[in-house]
C-alpha positions in Angstrom: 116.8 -102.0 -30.6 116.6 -102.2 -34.5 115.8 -99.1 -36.1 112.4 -98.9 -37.7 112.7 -97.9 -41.1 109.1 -96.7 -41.5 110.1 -94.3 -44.5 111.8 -96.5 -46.2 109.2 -99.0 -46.0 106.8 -96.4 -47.7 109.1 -95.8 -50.1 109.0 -99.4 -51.3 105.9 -99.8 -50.9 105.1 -96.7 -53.4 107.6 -97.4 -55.5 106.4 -101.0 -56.3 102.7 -99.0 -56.9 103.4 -96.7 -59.0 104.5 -99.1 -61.7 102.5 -100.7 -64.5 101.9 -103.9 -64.9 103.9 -104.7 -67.2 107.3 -103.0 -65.4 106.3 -104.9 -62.7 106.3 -108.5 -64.4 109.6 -107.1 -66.7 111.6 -106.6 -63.4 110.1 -110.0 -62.1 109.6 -111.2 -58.0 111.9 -109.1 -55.7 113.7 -111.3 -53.1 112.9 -110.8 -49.9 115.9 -112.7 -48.1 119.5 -112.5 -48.7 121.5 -115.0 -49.9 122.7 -115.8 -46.5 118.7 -116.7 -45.5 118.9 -113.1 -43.7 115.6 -110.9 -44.0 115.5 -108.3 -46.0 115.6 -105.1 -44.5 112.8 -102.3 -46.0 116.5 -100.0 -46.8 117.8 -103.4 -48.6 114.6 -103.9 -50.1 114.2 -100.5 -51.8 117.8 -100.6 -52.7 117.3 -104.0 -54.5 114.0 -102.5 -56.1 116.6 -99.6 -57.5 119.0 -101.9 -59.2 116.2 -103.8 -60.7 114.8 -101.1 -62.3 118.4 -99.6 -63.6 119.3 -103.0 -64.4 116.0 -104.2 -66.2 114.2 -101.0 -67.6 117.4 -98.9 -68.0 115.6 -96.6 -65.2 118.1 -94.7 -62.7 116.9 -91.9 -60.0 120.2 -91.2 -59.3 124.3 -91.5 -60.0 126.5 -93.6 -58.1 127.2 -90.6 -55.6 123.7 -90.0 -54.4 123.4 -87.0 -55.8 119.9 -86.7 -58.1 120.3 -85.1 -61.3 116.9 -84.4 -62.2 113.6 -83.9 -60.5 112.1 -86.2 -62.8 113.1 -89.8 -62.8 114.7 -90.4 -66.6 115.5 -93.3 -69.2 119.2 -94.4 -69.2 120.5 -91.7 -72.0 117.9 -90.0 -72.5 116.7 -86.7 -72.5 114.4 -85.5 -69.8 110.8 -84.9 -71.7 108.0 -86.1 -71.3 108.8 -89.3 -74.3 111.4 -90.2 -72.3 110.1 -90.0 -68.6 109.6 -93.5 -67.2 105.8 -94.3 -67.7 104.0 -93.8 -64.1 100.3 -95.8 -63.4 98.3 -94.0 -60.2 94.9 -94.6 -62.0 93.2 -97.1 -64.3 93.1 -100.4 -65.8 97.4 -100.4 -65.8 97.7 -99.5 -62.3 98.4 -102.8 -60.1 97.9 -101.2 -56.7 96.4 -97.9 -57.1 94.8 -97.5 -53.4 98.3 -98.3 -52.2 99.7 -95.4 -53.7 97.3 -93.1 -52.2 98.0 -94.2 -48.9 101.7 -94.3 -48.9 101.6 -90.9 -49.8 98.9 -90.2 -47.2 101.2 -91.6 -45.0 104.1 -89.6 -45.8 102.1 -86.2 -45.9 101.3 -86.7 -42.5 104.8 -88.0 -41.3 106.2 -85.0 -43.1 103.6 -82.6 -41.2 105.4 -79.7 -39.0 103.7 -79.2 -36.0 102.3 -75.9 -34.8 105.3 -74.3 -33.3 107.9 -76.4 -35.7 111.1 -73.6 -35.9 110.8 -71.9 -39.2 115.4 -71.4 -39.4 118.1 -73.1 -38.3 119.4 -70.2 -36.1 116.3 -69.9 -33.8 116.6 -71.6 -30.3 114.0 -74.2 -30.9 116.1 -75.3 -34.3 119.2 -75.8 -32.2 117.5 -78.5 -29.9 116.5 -80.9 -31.7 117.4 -83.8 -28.9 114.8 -86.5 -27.5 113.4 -84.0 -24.9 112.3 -81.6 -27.6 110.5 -84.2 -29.8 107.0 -83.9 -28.6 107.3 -79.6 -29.2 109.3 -80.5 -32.6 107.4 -83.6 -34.1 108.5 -86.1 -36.6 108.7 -83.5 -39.5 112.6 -83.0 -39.5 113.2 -86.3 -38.8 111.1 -87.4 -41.4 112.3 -85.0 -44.4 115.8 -86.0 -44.1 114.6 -89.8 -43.8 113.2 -88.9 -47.7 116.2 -87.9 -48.8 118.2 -90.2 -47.7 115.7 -93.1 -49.1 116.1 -91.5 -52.2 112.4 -91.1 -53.2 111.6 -87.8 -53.7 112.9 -88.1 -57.0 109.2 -90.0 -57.0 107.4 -87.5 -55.8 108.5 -84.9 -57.9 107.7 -87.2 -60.9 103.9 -87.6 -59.6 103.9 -83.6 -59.4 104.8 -83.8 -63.1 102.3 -86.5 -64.1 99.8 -85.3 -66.0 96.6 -87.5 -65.8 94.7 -86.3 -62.4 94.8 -89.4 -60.7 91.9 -90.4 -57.8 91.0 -88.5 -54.7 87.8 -88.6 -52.3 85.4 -88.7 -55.3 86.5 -91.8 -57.3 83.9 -90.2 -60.1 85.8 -86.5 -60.6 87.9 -86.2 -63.5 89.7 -82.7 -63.7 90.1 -81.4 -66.9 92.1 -78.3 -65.2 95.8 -79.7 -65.0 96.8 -79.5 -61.3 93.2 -79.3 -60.3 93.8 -81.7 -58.3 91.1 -83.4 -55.4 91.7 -83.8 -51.9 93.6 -86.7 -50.9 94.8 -88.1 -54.7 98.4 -88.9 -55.2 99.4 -85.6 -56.6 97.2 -83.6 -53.6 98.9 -86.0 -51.1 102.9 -85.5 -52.8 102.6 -81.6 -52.7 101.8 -81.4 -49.5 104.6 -83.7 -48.2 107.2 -81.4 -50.3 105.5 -77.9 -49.1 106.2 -79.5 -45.5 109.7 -80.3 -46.2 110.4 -77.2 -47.9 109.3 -76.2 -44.3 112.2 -78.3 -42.7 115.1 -75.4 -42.5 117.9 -78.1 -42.7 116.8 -79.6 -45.9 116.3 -76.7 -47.8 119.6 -76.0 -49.9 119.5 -79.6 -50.6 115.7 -79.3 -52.1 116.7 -76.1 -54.0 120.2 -76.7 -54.9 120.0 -80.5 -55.6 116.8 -81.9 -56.6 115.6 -79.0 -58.5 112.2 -78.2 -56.6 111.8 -75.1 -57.3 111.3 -76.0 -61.5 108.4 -78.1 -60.4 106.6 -76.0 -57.9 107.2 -73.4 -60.4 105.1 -75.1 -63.1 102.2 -74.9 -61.0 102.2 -71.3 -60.0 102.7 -70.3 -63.9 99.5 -72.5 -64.7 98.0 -70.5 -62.3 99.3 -67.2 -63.9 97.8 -68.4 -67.0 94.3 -69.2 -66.0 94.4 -66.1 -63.6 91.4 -63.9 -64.0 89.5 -67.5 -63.9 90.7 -68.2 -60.5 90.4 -65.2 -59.3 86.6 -65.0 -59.9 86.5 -68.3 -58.6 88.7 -67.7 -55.0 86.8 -64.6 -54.6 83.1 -65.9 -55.2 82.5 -63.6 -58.4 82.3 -66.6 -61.2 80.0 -66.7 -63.3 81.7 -70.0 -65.0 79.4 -73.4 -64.5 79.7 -75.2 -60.8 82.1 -78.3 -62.3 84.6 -75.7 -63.8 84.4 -73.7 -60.2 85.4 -77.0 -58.7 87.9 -77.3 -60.4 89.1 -74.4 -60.2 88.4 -74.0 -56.6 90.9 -77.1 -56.2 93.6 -75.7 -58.5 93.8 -72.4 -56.5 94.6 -74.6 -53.3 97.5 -76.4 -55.5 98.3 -73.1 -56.4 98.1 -72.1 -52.7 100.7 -74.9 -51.7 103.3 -74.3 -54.0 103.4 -70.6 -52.8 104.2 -71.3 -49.6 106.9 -74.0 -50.6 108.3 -72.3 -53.0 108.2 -69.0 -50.5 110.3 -71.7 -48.0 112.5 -72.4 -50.7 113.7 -69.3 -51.8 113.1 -66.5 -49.4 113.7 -69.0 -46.2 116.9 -67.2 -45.7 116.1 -63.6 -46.0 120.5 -62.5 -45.5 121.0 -64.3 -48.7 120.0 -61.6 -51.2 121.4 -63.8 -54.4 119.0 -66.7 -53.7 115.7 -64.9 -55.1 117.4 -63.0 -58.0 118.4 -66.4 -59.4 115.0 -67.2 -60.2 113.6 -64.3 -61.3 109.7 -63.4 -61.2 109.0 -66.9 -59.3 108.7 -65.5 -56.3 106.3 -62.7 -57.4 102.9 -63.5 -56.6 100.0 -63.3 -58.7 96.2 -61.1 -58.3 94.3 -64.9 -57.6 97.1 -65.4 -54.4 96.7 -62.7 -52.8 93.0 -63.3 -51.3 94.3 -67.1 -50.9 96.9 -65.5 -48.8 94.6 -63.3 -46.5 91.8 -65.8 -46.5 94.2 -68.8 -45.2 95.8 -66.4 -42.8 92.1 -65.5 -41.4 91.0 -69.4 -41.4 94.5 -70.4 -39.1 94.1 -67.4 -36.7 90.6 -68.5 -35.6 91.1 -72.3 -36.0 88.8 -73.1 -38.8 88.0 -75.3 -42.1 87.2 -73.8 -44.9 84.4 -75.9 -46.6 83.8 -76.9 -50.0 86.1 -78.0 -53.2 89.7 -76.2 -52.1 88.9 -76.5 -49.3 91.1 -77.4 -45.8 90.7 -78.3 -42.4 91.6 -76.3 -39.4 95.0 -78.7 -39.4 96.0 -78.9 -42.1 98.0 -75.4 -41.9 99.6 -74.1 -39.0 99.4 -70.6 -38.3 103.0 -70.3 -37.8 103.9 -71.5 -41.0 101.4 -69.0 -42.8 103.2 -66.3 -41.0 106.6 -67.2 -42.0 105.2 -67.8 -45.6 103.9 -64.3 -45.5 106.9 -63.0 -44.2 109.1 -64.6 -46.9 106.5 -63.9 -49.5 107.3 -59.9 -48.4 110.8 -59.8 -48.6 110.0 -59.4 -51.9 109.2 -56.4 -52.5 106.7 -56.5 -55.5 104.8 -57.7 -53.6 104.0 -55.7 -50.9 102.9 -53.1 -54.1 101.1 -56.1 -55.3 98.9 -56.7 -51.8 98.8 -52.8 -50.9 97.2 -52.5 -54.2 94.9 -54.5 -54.3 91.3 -53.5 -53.0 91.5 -53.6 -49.1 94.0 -56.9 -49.3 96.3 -55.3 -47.7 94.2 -53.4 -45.0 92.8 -56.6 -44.3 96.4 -58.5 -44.1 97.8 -55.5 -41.9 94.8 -56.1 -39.5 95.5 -60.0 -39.0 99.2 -59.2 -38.6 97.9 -57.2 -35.5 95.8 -59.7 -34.4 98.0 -62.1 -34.4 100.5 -60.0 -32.4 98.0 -59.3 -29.7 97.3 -63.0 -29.4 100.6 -63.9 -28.6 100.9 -61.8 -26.1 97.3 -62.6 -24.6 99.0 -66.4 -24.1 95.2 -68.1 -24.8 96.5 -70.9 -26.5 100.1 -72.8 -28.2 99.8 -71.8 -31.2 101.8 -68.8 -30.7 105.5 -68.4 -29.6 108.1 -65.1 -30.0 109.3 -66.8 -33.4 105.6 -66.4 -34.8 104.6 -63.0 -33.3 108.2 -62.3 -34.6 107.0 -63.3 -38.3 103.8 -60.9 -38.0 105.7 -58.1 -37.3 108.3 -57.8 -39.4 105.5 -58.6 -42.0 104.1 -55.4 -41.0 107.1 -53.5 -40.7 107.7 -54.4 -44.4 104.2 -53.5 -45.4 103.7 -49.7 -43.7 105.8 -48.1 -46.2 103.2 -49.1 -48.7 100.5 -46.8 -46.7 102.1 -43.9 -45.8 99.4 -41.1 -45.2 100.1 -38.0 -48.4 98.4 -35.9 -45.9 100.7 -36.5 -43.3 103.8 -36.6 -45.4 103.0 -33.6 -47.9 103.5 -35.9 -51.2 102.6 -38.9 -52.5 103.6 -42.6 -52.3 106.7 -43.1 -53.9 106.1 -47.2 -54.1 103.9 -47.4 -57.1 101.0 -45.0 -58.1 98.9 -47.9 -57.5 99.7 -47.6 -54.4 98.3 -44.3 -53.9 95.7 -44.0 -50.6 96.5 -47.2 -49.4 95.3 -48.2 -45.6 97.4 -49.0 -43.4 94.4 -50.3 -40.8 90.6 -48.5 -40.3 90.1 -46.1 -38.3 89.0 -47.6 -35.1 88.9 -51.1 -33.7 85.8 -52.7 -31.7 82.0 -52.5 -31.4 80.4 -49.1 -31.4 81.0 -47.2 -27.9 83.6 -49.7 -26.6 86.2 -49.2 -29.9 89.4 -48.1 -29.7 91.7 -46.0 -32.4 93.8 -48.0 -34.1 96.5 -45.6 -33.9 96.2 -46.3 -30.2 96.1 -50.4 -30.7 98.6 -50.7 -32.6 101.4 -48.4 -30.0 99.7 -51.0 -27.4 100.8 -53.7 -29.0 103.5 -53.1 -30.3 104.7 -51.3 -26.7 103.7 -54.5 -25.0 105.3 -56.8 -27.4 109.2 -54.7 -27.0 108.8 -55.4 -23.9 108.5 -58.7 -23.9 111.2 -61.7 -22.4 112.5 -63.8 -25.4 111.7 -61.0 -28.5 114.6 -61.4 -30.9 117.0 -58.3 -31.9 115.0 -58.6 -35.2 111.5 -58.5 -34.3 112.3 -55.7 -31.8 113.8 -53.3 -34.3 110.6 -53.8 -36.5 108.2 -53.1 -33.6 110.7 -50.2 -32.5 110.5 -48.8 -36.3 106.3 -49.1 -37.0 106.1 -47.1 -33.9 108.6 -44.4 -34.9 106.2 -43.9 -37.8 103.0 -45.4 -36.9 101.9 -40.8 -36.9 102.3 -41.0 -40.9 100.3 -43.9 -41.9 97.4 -44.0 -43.5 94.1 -44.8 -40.9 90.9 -44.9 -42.9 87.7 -46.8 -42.9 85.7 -49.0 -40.9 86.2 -52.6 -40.2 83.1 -53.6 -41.7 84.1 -52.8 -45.1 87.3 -55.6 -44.7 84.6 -58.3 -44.7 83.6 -59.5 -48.5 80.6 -59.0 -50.5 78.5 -61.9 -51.4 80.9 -64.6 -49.0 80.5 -65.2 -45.3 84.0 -66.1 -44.7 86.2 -63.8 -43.8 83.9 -62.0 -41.8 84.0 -58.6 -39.6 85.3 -60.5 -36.7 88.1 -62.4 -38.5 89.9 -58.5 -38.6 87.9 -57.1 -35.9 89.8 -57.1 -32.0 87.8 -58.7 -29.6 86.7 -57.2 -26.4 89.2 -59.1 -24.6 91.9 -58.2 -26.8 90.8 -54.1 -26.5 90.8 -54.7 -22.5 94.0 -56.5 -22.3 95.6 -53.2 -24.7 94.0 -50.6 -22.5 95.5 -52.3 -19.4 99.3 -51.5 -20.2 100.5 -49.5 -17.9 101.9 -46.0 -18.6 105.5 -45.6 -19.3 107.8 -42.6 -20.8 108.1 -42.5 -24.5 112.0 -41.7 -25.3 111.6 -41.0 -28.9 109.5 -39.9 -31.4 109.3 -40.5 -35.0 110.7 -38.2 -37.9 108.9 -37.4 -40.6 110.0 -38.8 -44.0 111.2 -36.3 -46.9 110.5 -37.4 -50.4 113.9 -38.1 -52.0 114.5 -40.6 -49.3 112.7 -43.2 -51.3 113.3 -42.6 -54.5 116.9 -41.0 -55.6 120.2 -43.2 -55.6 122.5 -42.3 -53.4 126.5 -43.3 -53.5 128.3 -44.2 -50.0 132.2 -43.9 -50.4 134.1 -44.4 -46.5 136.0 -42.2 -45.1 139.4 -42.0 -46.0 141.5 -42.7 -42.2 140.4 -40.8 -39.4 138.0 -42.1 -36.4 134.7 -42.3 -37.5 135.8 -44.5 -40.1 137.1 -47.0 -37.5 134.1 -46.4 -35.1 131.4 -48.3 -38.2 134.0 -50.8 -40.3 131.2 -53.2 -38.2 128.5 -51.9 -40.9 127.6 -54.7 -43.4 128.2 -53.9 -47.0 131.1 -51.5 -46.8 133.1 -51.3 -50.1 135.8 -53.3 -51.6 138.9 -51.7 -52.4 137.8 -47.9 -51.5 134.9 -48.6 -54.4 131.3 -46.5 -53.1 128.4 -48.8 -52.5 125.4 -47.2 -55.0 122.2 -47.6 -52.9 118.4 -46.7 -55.0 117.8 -44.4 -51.6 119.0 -43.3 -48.9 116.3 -45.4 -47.4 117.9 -48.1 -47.9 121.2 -47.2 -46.7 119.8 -46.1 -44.1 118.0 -49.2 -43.1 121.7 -51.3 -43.6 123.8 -48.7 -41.3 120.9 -49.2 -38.9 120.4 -52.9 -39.0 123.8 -53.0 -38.8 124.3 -51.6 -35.1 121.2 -53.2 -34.1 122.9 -55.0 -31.2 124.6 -52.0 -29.8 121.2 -50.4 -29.8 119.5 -52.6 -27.4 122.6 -53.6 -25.0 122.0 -49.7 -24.8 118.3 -49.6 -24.7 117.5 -47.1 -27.5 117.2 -47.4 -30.7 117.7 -45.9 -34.3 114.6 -44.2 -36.6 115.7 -45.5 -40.0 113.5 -42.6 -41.3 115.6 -40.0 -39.6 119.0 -41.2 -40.3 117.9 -41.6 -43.8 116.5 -37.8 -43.8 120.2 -37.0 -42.3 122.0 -39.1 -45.2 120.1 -36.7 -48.3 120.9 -33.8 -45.8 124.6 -34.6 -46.2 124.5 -36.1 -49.8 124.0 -32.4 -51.3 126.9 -31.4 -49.3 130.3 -32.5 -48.5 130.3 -33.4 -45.1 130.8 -36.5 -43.4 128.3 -38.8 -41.9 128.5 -42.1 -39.9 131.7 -42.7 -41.5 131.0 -41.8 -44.7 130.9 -39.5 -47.3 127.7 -39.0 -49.4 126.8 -38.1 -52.8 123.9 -38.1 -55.3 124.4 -40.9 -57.6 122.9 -38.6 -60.3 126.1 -36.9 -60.0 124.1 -33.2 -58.6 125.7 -31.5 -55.5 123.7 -28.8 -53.9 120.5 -29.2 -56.5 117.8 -29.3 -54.1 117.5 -27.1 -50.9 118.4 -28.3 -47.5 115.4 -29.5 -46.5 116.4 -32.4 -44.1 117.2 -32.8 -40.8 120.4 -31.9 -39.5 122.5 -34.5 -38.1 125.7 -34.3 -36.1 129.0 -35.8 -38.0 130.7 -38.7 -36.2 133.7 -36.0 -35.6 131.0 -33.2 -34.1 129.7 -36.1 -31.5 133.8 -36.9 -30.5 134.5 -33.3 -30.1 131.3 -31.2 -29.1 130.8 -27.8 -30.1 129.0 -25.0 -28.9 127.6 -23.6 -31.9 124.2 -22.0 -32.2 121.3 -24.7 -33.8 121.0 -24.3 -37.3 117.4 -22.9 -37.8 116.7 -24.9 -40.9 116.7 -28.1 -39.0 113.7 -29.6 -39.5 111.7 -32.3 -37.4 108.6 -34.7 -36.7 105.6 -33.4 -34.5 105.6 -36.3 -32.2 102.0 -38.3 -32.0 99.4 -37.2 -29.8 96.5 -39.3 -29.6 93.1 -38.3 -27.6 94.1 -37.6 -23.9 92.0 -41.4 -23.1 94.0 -42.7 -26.2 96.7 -44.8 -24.9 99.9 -42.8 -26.4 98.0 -39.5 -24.7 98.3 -41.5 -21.2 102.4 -41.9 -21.8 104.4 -39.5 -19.5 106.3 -37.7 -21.9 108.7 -35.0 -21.0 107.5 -31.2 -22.1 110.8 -29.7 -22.1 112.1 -29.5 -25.3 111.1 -32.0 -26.5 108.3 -29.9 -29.0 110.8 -27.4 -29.8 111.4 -27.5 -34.0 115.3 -25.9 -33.3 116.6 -28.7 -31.6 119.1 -31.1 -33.7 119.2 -34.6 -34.2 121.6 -36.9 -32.8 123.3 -39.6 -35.7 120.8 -42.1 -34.3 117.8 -40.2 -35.1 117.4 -39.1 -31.2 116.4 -35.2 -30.4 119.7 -33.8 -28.2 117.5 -32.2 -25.2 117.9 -33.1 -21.4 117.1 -36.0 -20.3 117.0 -37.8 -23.4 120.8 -36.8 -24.2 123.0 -34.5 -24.1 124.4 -32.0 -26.6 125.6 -32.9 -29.9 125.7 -36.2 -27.7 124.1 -39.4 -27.3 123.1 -42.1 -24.8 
């Protein structure tokens, strides 16, 4: 019934190997039975090899409390630079044990490994059960990062991180010149992929941010990467023209690179509600050019279970595809870089088209290396990326996200082989259709799938499939973006259902003119939203950059009432409705809306009408206003799969009718007037 302490016997075990000779004969033989005659526990045993160090070398990892101060273990008094840091052996005439450090950290990488449907937050259903019967679908990985804390040696491996010499790997004879360009399996290789794992563990996350200052060291890798960009990005992409040892190691210090990402994308962005978590570290969570094909290449490598080969390189394991998709998800919270990716050559078409994928395969059930938490991650990711490729010739003006990117692709045209494909317009309502209406979707994922198909008629659909593959590389290859024939089957197989709503079509100052939300002073529709999230103190207006984004928080925040009463809101159209009533002085959803610029009635009323909250208590019979505006909704081929939905003709194409606060058109059956479901 003793507890096995197989942590802390690591820890001890590297702790003892990672110092030089001459520590080791300064702090003199450890004793490895109490006074009593008692054995020595591993836990007493690392604690004694603690004191020894504080007592004899003036060495302390951490105060009295437990707390760490630094991520680098420091001299008694001493400032924290690299004179001061204790000296460290992994390599070399002065390391006593240097094969033992390598595999205690080889150890502790794999102990520290998530497995393939490990939760990605603590308020998912899987986080919540972590008991005995769950340990087989949770593995080791919690268990093991708290362990590490507790043992008090991650101080350790945050000091190897910050070694400099390149210690060991596979190939005894490689030397890196590159700092972090790291080999597979040496001491530094081994510690960053034990901390990207735990950065993966949700419960340990403050604590690696808050207390033990992660983030600083993971960031010292990404801005080595920043500074040797254009180099690695030749080298990740196959376009070097650099010798074959400096591709190496370059090829290795893009996987580093690779790594931190998705630790520090854990670290920060883990909790996407907290907004002042990624503002305190500024442009660390922005990626940089080399990344992004990192991103999409590992993405492609996870969903079809394979190594990639060669210096950098992985095997099909060593990732799971869940965690890529929650990194990718975090990564796009910000949103830099969704600019970043959409601009960039076909990255983003290509990252769009695995999102799908991945989707589709979850709802396929071929394998467990999907669940509703992953598919969950792909589509939001999506959902945060369409904006980026809205269609100018759809829309009637151009992207408002960054002229770079301008024409950006949403997905090719059509997916599958030559007489079998199928539009991807057509796909992507299939999958997403399916998905909504699948058991066990979260709130979350369902308003993201709800919202890419209220717009899915003004992205951007150009190219062929083909063209995603790149030039000179076999991997990624057609087929890595392509849908398979079983795939396209399984899509054209849903069966026919009504389509309730239809997507309105954005109108330019929605994205890019500040809009000021002030709430109504008493009345009822005041009362009817004080549930919305960010409504302001002390009568002060909240300043949103859009009505966008306003619209997306009053939406997001009545999310629940939407799908207890199976509709739901078009963020588009009740952002339309907020510029309709900032340029005049009506009320809307509560509240009253102005231009921040401080213009009234400067631009014509352009956008769709919308009823107030007191026109939907009290109807009215008033004739429809003819400048209301709407969306044509999207009609496929007649053998496309939206063209096979049963939608109601009666009313439903007519341009007078209004819309309802939640985006819906008022006309029988859908609702009723000036009403709503």
């Amino acid at each position: 019934g003793q507890q096995v302490q197989l942590v802390e016997s690591l820890g001890y075990a590297l702790l003892l190997a990672s110092l030089t000779t001459e520590q080791l004969s300064t702090i003199g033989p450890i004793p490895l039975t109490s006074p009593e005659g008692i054995q020595n526990s591993p836990r007493a045993l690392l604690s004694l090899l603690f004191s020894l160090l504080e007592g004899k070398l003036g060495i302390r990892y951490w105060k009295k409390t437990g707390i760490v101060t630094s991520p680098i273990l420091e001299s008694d008094g001493q400032n924290n630079n690299d004179t001061s840091i204790m000296p460290l052996s992994l390599d070399g005439d002065d390391c006593t044990f240097p094969e033992t450090s390598r595999w205690c950290l080889g150890a502790l990488k794999n102990l520290t490994r998530p497995t393939s449907l490990f939760p990605s937050s603590i308020g998912t259903a899987t986080a919540k059960n972590n008991d005995d019967k769950d340990e087989e679908h949770h593995g080791s990985a919690h268990v093991a990062a708290r362990q590490i804390l507790d043992a008090g040696i991650l101080p350790l491996l945050l000091r190897i991180l910050k070694n400099k010499e390149s210690s060991k790997g596979d190939n005894q004879n490689y030397t890196s010149s590159t700092l972090y360009g790291w080999e597979a399996n040496s001491a530094q290789d081994a510690a960053l992929y034990a901390l990207m794992h735990m950065s993966s563990v949700p419960e340990v996350r403050v604590a690696l941010r808050e207390d033990y200052g992660c983030v600083e060291v993971l960031a010292s890798i990404l801005n080595y990467g920043r500074i040797v960009g254009d180099r690695l990005s030749k080298a990740v992409t196959g376009t070097s023209t650099a010798g074959e040892e400096e591709d190496m190691e370059l090829a290795h210090s893009s996987l580093q690179c690779l790594k931190a990402r998705l630790a520090i994308s854990y670290l920060i962005l883990g909790t996407e509600h907290d907004n002042t978590t990624p503002s305190k570290y500024g442009s660390v969570t922005i990626l940089a050019d080399h990344e992004v094909h990192s991103i999409v290449e590992l993405l492609s490598h996870c969903l079809q279970g394979r190594a990639k080969e060669g210096p950098g390189g992985y095997s099909a394991v060593t990732f799971t595809l869940k965690g890529v998709l929650y990194a990718i998800r975090c990564i796009l919270y910000e949103p830099k870089n969704r600019e970043l990716i959409s601009s960039k050559a076909k990255n983003g078409t290509r990252l769009n088209a695995l999102l799908l994928k991945s989707v589709a395969r979850s709802l396929l059930d071929v394998d467990n290396i999907m669940d509703s938490e992953a598919a969950e991650h792909a589509v939001v990711s999506m959902h945060r990326m369409s904006l980026y490729n809205l269609d100018e010739a759809e829309i009637g003006f151009a992207s408002p996200f960054g002229k770079d990117c301008v024409g950006g692709v949403f997905l090719p045209d059509a997916f599958g082989d030559d007489g079998k494909n199928m539009q991807a317009k057509d796909v992507v309502a299939g999958v997403l259709t399916s998905y909504i209406k699948k058991d066990g979707i979260s709130l979350r994922g369902r308003h993201a799938a709800h919202q890419l198909l209220f717009r899915v008629n003004y992205l951007r659909f150009h190219g062929f499939v083909e063209s995603l593959s790149y030039s000179g590389k076999p991997l990624p290859s057609k087929s890595d973006f392509d849908m398979d024939e079983k795939m396209l089957v399984a899509i054209r197989g849903i069966p026919e259902e009504e389509l309730c709503v239809n997507g309105a079509k954005p109108r330019e100052y929605i994205f890019n003119r500040a809009v000021a939300r002030n709430e109504k002073e008493g009345g009822v529709g005041s009362k009817i939203f004080s549930s919305v999230e960010g409504g302001p103190v002390g009568g002060g207006p909240n300043i949103f950059s859009s009505t966008y984004l306003a619209a997306e928080e009053l939406v997001w925040a009545n999310v629940t009432a939407q799908n207890q009463n199976g509709y739901a809101q078009d963020t588009i159209a009740v952002a339309n409705n907020i510029a309709y009533y900032a340029d005049g002085l009506d009320v809307y959803y509560g509240y009253t809306w102005k231009w921040e610029d401080g213009w009234g009635d400067t631009i014509e009323r352009i956008y769709s009408a919308a009823a107030t909250v007191d026109e939907m208590l009290v109807p009215e019979d008033d004739d429809e206003n003819d400048e209301t505006q709407h969306s044509e909704p999207y009609s496929p081929p007649r053998k496309g799969f939206l063209g096979r939905l049963n939608i109601p003709n009666h009313g439903i194409l007519d341009d007078n009718e209004p819309f309802s606060i939640f985006g819906l058109r008022c006309v029988a059956p859908i609702c009723g007037k000036r009403g709503v479901l």
